[in-house]
N, C-alpha and C positions, 0 to 999 in steps of 0.2 A: 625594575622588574627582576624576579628572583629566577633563575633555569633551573633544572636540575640535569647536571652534569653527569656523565659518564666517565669513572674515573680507571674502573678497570671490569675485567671477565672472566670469569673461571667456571672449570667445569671436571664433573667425576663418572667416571662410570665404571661399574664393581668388574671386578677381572673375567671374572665367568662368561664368555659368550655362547650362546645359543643359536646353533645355522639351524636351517629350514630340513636340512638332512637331519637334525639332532631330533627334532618336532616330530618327522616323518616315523621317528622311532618310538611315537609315545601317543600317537594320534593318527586319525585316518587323514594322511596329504600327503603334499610332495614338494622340492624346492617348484616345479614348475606351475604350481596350483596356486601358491602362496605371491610367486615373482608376478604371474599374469595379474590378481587381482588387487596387489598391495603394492609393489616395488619393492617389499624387502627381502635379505636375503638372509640378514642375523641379527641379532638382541642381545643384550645385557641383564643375566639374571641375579641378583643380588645375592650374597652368600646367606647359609642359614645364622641368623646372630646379626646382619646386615641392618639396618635401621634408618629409614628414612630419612633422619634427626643425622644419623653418620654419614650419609650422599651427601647430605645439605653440608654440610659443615665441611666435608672435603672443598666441593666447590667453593663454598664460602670462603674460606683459606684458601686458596687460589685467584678468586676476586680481589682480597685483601692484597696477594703478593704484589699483584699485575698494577694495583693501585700504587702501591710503595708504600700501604697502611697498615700501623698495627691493631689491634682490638680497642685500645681505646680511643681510637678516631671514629668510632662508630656509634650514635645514636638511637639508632631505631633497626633491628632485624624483620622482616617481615618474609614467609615463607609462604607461597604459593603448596598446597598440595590438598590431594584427594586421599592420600594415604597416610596419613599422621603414625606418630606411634602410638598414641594413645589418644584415647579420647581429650582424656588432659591432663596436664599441662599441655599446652599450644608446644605446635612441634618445633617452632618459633624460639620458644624460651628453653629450650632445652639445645637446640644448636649458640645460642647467645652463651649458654653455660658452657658449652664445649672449645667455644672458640675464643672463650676468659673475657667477653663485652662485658663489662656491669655496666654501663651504665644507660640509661633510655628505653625506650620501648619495644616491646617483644609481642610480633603477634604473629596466626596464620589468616589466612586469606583461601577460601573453597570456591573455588568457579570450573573444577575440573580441565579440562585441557584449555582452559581461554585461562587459567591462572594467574599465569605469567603476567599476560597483559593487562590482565584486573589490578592486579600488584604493583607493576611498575606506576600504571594509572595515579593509584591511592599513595604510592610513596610519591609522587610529582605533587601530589597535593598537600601532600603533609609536609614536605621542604618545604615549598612555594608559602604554605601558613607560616613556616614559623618554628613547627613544632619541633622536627629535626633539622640539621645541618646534615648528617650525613646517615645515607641508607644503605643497608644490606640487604639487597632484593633476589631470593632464592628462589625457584623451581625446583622440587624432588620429589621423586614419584619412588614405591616400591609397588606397580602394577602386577607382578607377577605374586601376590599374594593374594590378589581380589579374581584372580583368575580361575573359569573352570577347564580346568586341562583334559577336558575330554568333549570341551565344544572347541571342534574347528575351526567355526566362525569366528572367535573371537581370541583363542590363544595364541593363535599366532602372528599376531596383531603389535602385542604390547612389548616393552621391556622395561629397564629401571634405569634410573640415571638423575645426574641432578644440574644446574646451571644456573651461573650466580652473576650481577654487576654490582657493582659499588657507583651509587649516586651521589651526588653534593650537588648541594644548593648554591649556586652565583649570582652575583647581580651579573644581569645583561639585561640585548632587547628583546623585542618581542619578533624582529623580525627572521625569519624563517632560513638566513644563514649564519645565525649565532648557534653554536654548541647547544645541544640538550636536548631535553624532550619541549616537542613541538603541539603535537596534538594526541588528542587520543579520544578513541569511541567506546563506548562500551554500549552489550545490549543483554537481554535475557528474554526468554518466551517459557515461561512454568508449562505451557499445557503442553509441551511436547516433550516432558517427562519419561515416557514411557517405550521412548523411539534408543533411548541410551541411558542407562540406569546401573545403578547395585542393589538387588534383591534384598537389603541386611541395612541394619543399622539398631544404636542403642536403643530407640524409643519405638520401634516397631516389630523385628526380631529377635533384637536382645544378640545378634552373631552381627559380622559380617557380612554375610554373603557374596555372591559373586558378580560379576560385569555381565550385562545382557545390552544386546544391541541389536537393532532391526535395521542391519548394514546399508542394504539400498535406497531406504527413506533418510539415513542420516547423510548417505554420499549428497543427495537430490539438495537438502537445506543445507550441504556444506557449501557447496559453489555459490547458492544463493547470498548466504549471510555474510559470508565472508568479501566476498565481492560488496554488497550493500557497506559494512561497514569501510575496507580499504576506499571505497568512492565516496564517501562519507567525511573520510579525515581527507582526503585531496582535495575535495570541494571548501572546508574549512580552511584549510591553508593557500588556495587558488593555485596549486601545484597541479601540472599532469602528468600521468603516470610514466613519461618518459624520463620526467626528472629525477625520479628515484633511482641511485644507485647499487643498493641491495635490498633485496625482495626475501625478508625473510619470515615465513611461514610456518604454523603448525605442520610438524613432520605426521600428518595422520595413514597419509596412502599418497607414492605417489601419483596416483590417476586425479586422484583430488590438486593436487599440487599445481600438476601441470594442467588441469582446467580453468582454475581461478586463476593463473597468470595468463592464459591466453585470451579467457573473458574480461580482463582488466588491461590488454595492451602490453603486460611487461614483457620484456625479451628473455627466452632460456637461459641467457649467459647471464643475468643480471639476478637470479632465482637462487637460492642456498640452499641444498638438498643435501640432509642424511638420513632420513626415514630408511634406504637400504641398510645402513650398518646398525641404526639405533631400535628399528622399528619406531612405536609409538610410545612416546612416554611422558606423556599426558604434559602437565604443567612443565615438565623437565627439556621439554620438546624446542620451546623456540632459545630459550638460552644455551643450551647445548649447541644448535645451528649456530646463535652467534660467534660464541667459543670458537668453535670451527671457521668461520670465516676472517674472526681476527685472525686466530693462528697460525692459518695459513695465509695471512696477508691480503687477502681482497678487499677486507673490512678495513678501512684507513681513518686518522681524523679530518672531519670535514664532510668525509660522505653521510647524504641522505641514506637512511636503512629506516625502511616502513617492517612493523613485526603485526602480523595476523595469526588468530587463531580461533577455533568453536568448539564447545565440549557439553555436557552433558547439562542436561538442566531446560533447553537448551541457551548455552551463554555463546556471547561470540563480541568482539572487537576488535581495534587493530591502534596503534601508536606510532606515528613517524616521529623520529628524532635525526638531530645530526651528529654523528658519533666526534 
């Protein structure tokens, strides 16, 4: 049996920060409006010239370091995002140009904030076939460009940022304390479309346009899904949720956060929260949390780390691995 290995973790975010006092100067709120209903306190806005394709490739280049790999140990890039540079080239193939890959497969992956774990997902399956030996699996958002800065609701929500690992494919077994990726869920529901959205696209606007979100109905199916999928992969693996040693989550809100870990059993101390410093940033969300829990040493090899997340469309899954 093939695994797919975590070999390293990187992560970037543009220097610029944005507190909730900076917001209060440009919109009608307050750090205590923002803290009551989200947990955050500040964000990361990308510079003018900043390019989703350059988040990605910083962090990329920090996964690589963390690995001890140079660009040609890498076969396949694949980039989770909601905000490309362009329509195309894949924002994929242009961080692959940046970070001097030639060789293998270059692509993006759109599932909005469940990205990440779509991604990791598709790259386990694309080792495990065959195709690659080794994946570069990114998260990068530049959210603050899909933003309307004069809704409330929703600007002060988001930030930019990006969050990278370096997979490889091993033999091992299948049993649930060998290295790797373990399980993974993935879902989608099209007809609730409308509950988290962007106004804009090529084929229907012809713009962009901006993030629209009906808050309270997406908090109510965040706890649901995400809980449904996390019990979903514990039940596959016949693990229960106390055997998990990090609990890490889409950074969306943390009132969301801290619901689905106490609806699921997990303890606060075994939970990885930076939604206060990152805000939300969509696909960039749970690899950034990882980032941070290696960094500062909680994240160790060996330990169980379940990653959950749900975004617009709406998608949502979760992936246990043992780092």
């Amino acid at each position: 049996m093939v695994r797919s290995v975590v070999l390293g973790c990187g992560a970037y975010l543009p220097a610029r920060v944005m507190t909730n006092h900076d917001l209060a100067r440009i919109v009608d709120t307050s750090d205590e409006w923002i803290l009551e209903r989200s947990g955050i306190s500040e964000r990361h806005i990308a510079a003018d010239g900043e390019l989703t394709s350059d988040l990605a490739a910083a962090a990329g280049r920090d996964a690589l370091a963390a690995a001890g790999l140079g660009p040609e140990a890498i076969d396949l890039v694949l980039v989770a995002t909601a905000t490309p540079d362009r329509t195309f080239p894949a924002t994929a193939a242009r961080v692959q140009a940046k970070l001097g890959i030639t060789g293998g497969a270059a692509f993006d992956l759109q599932a909005v904030c469940t990205g990440f774990v779509y991604t990791v997902a598709t790259a386990d399956g694309l080792l495990r076939s065959g195709v690659a030996r080794r994946a570069l699996v990114i998260g990068a958002e530049t959210f603050s460009r899909i933003l309307d800065w004069t809704d409330r609701t929703t600007c002060v929500l988001f930030g930019d940022g990006a969050g990278a690992i370096v997979l490889e494919a091993r033999p091992g077994e299948p049993a649930v304390g060998e290295r790797g990726v373990i399980a993974s869920y993935l879902r989608a529901d099209g007809r609730l479309e409308d509950l988290l959205y962007v106004d804009g696209g090529p084929s229907s606007t012809g713009q962009v346009g901006h993030l629209r979100m009906a808050g309270r109905e997406v908090f109510r199916h965040a706890v649901t899904n995400i809980s449904e999928a996390v019990e979903t992969v514990l039940r596959q693996t016949g693990l229960p949720a106390d055997a998990i040693d990090w609990f890490v989550p889409h950074q969306a809100n943390k009132r969301i956060i801290d619901a689905t870990a106490k609806r699921l059993g997990i303890a606060p101390e075994k939970v990885i929260t930076t939604v206060q410093v990152h805000g939300n940033t969509s696909a960039a969300s749970v690899p950034l949390a990882l980032a941070v829990g290696v960094a500062d040493g909680r994240i160790r090899p060996g330990h169980l780390v379940l990653l959950e997340a749900m975004g617009g469309g709406f998608t949502w899954g979760a992936t246990l691995l043992r780092w």
